[in-house]
N, C-alpha and C positions, 0 to 999 in steps of 0.2 A: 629618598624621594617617595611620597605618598601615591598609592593607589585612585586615579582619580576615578569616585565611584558613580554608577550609571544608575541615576534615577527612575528613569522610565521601565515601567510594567507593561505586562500586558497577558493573557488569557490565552491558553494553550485553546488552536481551534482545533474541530476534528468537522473530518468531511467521510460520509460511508457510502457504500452503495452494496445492491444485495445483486447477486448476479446468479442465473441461472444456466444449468447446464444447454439452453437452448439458446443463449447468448453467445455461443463460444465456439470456434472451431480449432481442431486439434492442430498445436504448431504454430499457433497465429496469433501474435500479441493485439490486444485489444484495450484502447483506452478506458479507464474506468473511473480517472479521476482526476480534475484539472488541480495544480496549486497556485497561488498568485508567484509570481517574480521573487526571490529573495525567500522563499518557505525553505523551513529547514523541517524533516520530519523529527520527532522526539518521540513515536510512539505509536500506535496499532496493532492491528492482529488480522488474521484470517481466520473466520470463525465457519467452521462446515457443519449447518445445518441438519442438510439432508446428504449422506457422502454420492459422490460419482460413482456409478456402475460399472463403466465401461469393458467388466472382465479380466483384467490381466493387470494393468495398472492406470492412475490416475494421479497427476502430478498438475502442480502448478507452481508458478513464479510469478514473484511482483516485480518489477523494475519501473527503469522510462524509456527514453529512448536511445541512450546511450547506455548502459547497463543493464541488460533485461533481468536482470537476478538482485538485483542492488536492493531490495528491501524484503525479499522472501524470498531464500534460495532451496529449490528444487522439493517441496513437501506432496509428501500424500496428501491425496482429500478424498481419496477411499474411505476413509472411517469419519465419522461424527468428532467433533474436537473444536480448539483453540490455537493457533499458533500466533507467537508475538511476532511483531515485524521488529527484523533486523535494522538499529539508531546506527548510520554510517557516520551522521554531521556531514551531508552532504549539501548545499546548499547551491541554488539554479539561481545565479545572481544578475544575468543578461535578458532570458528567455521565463517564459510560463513552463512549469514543470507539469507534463500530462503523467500523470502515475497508470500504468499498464501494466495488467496481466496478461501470463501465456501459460493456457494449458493444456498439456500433452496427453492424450491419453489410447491405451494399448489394450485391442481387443473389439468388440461389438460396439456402436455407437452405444453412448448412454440414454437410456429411457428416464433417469431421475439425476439428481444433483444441484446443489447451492449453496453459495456461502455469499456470507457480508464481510465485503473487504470495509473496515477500518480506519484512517491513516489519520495522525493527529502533528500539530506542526504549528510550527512561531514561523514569525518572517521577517526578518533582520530589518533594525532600526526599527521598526511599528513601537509606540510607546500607547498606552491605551488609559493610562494615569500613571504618578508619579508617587515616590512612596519616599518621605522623607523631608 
């Protein structure tokens, strides 16, 4: 039996936002990025600008609302850097997927910090042209 093959294309989108340590309170998930119904992520990062102060440590997680770690589990953002987001295939195929961060941090409030969360993603069925 043949492979019946799926013609329909379409263009990885990405959605970022740049978030400041003044946006953010310790312990407290915070939406940062809606997806349509049906987005599967394939791809992003957590990029730290300016690292968080807060003295002792500085942590953050990407999830949603049911997994708060689901696409960034537990990183510093103490230091300047890059981190890829964790591709689960996990796909919100009833509901809008709001993508949230939570970040913990141990010590003095922070005086500096920010990064641009990333997040790139297809959305099941979407065909955007056909190739073939």
């Amino acid at each position: 039996m043949a492979i019946t093959k799926n013609r329909g294309r379409q263009h990885v989108s990405s959605a970022y936002v740049d978030i400041s340590y003044a946006d953010l309170a310790s312990g407290v998930a915070a939406e940062a990025i809606d997806l349509p119904i049906g987005a599967q992520v394939v791809g992003g990062d957590v990029v730290v600008n300016t690292a968080f102060n807060s003295g002792t440590s500085d942590v953050m997680v990407v999830g949603d609302a049911l997994v708060a770690n689901r696409y960034y589990a537990s990183a510093s953002i103490a230091a300047a850097g890059r981190n890829a987001l964790l591709v689960t295939g996990y796909q919100s195929l009833h509901t809008s997927n709001k993508v949230r961060v939570t970040w913990t941090g141990v010590g003095a409030v922070p005086s500096a910090g920010s990064v641009r969360l990333r997040v790139d993603y297809i959305v099941n069925k979407r065909a955007m042209f056909t190739q073939g």
